[in-house]
N, C-alpha and C positions, 0 to 999 in steps of 0.2 A: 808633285803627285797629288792625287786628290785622293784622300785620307778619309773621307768619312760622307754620307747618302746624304740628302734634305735631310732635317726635321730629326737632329738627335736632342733627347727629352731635356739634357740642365740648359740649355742658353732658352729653350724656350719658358721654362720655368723660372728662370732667374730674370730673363730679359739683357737689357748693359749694365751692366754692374757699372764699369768706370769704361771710358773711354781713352784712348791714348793718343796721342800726335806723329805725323808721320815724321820720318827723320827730314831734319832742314837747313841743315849743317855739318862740316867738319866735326869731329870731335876725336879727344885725347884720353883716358882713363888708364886705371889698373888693370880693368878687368872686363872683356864684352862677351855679355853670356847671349849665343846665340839660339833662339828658340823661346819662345813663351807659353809655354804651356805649364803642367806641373812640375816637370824636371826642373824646367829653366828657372821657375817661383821660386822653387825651394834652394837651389842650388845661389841666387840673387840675395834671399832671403839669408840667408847661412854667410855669405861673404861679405856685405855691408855688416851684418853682425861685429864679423870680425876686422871691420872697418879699410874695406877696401873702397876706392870707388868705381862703380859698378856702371855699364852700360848694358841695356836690354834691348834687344832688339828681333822680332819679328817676322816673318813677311806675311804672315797671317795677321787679323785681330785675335788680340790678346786671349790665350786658351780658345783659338778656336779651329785647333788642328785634331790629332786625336784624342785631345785632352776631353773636349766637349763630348766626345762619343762613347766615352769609359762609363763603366756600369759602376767603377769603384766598390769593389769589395778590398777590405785592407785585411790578408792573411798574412801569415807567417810560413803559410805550407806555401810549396810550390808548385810548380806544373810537373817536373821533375820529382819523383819520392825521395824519400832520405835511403829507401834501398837500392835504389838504382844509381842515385847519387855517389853512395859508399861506392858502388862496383868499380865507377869511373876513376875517384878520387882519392878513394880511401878515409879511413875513420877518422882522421882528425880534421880534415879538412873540408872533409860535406860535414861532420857536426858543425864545425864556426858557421859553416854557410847558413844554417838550419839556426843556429843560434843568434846570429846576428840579424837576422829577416825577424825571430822573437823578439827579440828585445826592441829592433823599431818599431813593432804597432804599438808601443805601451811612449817610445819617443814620440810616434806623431799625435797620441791626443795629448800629449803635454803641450806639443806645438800646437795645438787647436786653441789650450785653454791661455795659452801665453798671448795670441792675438787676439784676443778677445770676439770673437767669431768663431762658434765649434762647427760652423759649415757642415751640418748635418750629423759633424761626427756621433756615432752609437755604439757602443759596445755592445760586440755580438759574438753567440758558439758557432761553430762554424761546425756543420755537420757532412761527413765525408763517407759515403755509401759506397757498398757494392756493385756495382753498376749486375757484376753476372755470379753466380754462387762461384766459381771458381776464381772469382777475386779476392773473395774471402781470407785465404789462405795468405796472402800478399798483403791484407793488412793486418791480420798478427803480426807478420815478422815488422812492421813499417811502425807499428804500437811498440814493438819491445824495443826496435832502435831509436827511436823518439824519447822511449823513456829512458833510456842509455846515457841518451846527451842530455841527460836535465830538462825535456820538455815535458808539461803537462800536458797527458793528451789520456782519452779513458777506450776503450774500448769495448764496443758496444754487441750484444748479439740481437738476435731473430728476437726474442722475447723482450726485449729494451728498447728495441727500433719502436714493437709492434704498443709498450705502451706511451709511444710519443705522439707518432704517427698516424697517418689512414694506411699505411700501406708499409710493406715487409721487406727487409732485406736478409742476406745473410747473415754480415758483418756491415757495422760503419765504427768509424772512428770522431769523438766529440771534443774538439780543442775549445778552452774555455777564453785564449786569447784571438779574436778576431773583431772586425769591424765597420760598418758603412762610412760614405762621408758623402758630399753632393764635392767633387772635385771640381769640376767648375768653379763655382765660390771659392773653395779654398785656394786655387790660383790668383784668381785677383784679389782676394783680401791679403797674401803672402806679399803679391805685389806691390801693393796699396801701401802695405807698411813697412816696406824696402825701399818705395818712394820717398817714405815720410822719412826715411835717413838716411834720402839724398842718393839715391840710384836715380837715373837716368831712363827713363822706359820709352820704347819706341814701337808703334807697329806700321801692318801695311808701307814693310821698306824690305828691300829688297838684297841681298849682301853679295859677294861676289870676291872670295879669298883672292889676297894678294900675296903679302910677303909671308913667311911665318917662320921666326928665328928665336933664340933664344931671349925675351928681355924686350921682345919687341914683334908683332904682330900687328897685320895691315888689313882692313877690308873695305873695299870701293860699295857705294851702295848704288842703286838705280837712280837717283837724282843725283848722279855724280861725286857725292860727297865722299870723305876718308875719313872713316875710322880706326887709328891706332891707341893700341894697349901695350901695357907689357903680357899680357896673357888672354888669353881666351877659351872661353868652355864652350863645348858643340853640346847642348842640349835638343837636338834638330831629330830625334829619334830614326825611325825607318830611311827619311829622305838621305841621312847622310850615307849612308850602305852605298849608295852611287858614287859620291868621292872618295870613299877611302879605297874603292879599286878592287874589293876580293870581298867575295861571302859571305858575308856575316850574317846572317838572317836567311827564314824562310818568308816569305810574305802571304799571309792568309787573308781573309774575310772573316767576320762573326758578325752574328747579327743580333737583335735584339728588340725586346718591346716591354714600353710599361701599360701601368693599368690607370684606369681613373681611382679615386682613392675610395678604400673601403671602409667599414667601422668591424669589422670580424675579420678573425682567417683561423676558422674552425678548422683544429688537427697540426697548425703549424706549430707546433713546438717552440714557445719562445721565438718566436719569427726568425729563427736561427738564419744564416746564411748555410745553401744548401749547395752540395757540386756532388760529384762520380768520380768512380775511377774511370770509367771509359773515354776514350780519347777520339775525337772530340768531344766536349764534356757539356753536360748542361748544368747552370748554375740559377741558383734564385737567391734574393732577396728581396725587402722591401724600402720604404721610403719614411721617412719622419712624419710626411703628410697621408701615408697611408697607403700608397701603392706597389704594386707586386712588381719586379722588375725580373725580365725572367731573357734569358742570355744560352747563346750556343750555337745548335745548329754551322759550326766551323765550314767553310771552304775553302781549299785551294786560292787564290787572289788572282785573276787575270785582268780586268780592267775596270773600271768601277761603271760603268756601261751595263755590263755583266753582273756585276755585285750588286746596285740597285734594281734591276731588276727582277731578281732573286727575293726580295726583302718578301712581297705578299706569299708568296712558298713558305721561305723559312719563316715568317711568323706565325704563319697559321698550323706549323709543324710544332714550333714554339708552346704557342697554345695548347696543342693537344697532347702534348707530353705532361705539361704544366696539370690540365684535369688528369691526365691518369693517375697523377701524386693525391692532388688534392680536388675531389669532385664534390667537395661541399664550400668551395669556396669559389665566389662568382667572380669570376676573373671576367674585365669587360676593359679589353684593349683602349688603350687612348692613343698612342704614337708607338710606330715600330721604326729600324732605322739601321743602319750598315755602317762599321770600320773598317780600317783595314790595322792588320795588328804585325809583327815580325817576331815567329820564334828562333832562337837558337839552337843547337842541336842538342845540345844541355840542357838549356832553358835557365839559364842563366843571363845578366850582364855584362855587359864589359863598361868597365868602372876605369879610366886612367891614362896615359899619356901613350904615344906613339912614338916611334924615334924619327920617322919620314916625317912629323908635326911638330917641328918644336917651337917649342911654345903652347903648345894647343893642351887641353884637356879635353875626355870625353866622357857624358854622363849617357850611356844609353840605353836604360831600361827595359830591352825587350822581352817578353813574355808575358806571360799573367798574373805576374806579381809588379806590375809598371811601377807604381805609386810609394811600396814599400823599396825598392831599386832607387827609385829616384829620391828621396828620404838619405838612403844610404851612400848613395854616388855625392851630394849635397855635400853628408860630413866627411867623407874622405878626399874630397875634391879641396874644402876649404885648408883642411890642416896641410894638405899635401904644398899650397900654394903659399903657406905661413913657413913651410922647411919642416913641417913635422912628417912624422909615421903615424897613419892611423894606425888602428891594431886589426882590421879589416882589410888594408890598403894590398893587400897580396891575392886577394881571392876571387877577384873578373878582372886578371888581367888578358888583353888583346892574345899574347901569346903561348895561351894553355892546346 
């Protein structure tokens, strides 16, 4: 599947970080995480941790699937609210959901500052608007259950937007935990030092499931070669929706564009990270080097034929939304650029094993909170495969 336009902004910004080898050999291990992007980093990173030995492998270069095309905002909220959530699931179990997605953005800048590389990472508020006055009402009751489950979150009126801002809402909502990162580097620096204790890393190879049984898992690659584990994780996001044989995903477009960098952004409030309730939603933030990264305009997903050629529309749709917020601040495009993304109908993960896979684990992060998903499938992936229980390990499973 082709996952993502020309010309999305971190690989051009970073350039090669590290280069990898294709695979050229048989090989044996504990563990072959398929996929390299962030899932598959973190999840590499988390398992040699725990001293397993690791194989990675690819068919892309390293993060250069839809990892390179994410805009990387690291929330705690979801696409999903915590009132809709309730309705579905009930009180105890959208709070963990809601609780647990908190407590990892405060685990990943630990993980930042442990690799010595904070790859952009910032702490930022994350400011969550009315997109229409009758949304209003919806984030009261979304502020009182937020504040139910022990999140910190403030809620804001018309007269508190109006002295942040250029421009007026009803209601928003301001969580004080949130965050950017440039996720591209943080994949290959994860990598880099998963390598350094002895993972195995591969790209541009090609895989092709074979056996998969308890204690023992096969995969043939395109130059012939076999690779067995006792286990395997599918970190493969959207593409794997086609092997596992039944629906799990919707598959969209979104698009996006940054700016060249600026030295002001008169009325941005604390350069907050900024999103709606309206669905599909538009988000902004900015960059460590200074630029405005501004995200949305959603479509449908038909072929990427279609999706790139869509990008000069929705960017310049982009843009003009972007001045209606903020028109004292000169937004002046540098690259715009198209993903492809898979929501659930929850908007949720599916974090865990299968019984038609055994053997197998699966880390698949879909929605709008990838990064924070892929964090948490990582820790409950490792302990699950050490014979532990997380205490998260119940809550994206396959058969809810």
């Amino acid at each position: 599947m082709d996952l993502i336009s020309n010309h999305p902004f971190w690989p051009i910004q970073n350039g090669l970080i590290q280069s990898y080898p294709k695979l050229r050999g048989s090989i044996d291990c504990d563990v072959i995480v398929v996929g390299a992007g962030i899932t598959g980093a973190l999840c590499a990173f988390h398992l040699v941790k725990a001293g397993f030995d690791v194989v990675v492998v690819d068919k892309r270069d390293v993060a250069g699937g839809s990892t390179s095309a994410s805009t990387s905002l690291i929330q705690y909220e979801l696409d999903t609210p915590l009132t809709e959530l309730r309705e579905r699931y009930g009180k105890d179990r959208s709070e963990r959901i809601y609780q647990s997605c908190y407590r990892s953005v405060e685990t990943l800048r630990s993980l930042c500052a442990e690799i010595d590389d904070q790859s952009g990472f910032t702490r930022k508020a994350s400011f969550y608007y009315a997109s229409r006055p009758r949304d209003a009402k919806g984030l009261r009751e979304e502020h009182r259950l937020r504040r139910e489950a022990g999140i910190e979150v403030d809620l804001l009126d018309r007269t508190d937007i109006e002295s942040r801002f250029p421009f007026t809402r009803e209601a928003a909502l301001l969580s004080k935990r949130a965050a950017e990162v440039d996720v591209y580097r943080l994949t290959h620096r994860l990598l880099r030092r998963a390598q350094g204790k002895g993972a195995r890393i591969y790209d541009r190879t090609t895989l092709k499931v074979g056996e998969t049984a308890p204690g023992r898992v096969t995969f043939h690659s395109d130059g012939g070669h076999v690779l067995r584990a006792k286990l395997a994780v599918f970190a493969t996001g959207y593409e794997i929706v086609e092997m596992l044989g039944r629906r799990l995903v919707n598959l969209n477009s979104s698009f996006a564009l940054i700016s060249e960098p600026l030295e002001n952004f008169p009325g941005w409030w604390d350069r907050c990270l900024i999103w709606e309730t309206a669905r599909p939603y538009l988000y902004l933030r900015s960059t460590v080097d200074g630029r405005i990264l501004v995200g949305g305009e959603d479509a449908r997903y038909r072929n990427p034929v279609v999706r790139d050629a869509a990008i000069p529309k929705k960017a310049a749709r982009l843009e003009k939304r972007f001045r209606s917020l903020f028109p004292d601040i000169p937004l002046d495009p540098a690259y715009a650029w198209a993903g492809t993304f898979g929501e659930t109908d929850d908007g949720l993960p599916y974090i865990g094993t299968r019984p038609d896979w055994p053997g197998c684990f699966f880390a698949l992060g879909f929605g709008g909170n990838g990064i924070v998903y892929s964090l948490i499938a990582a820790e409950i992936l490792t302990e699950a495969m050490q014979g532990k229980t997380h205490p998260d390990a119940d809550l994206f499973p396959f058969d809810r």
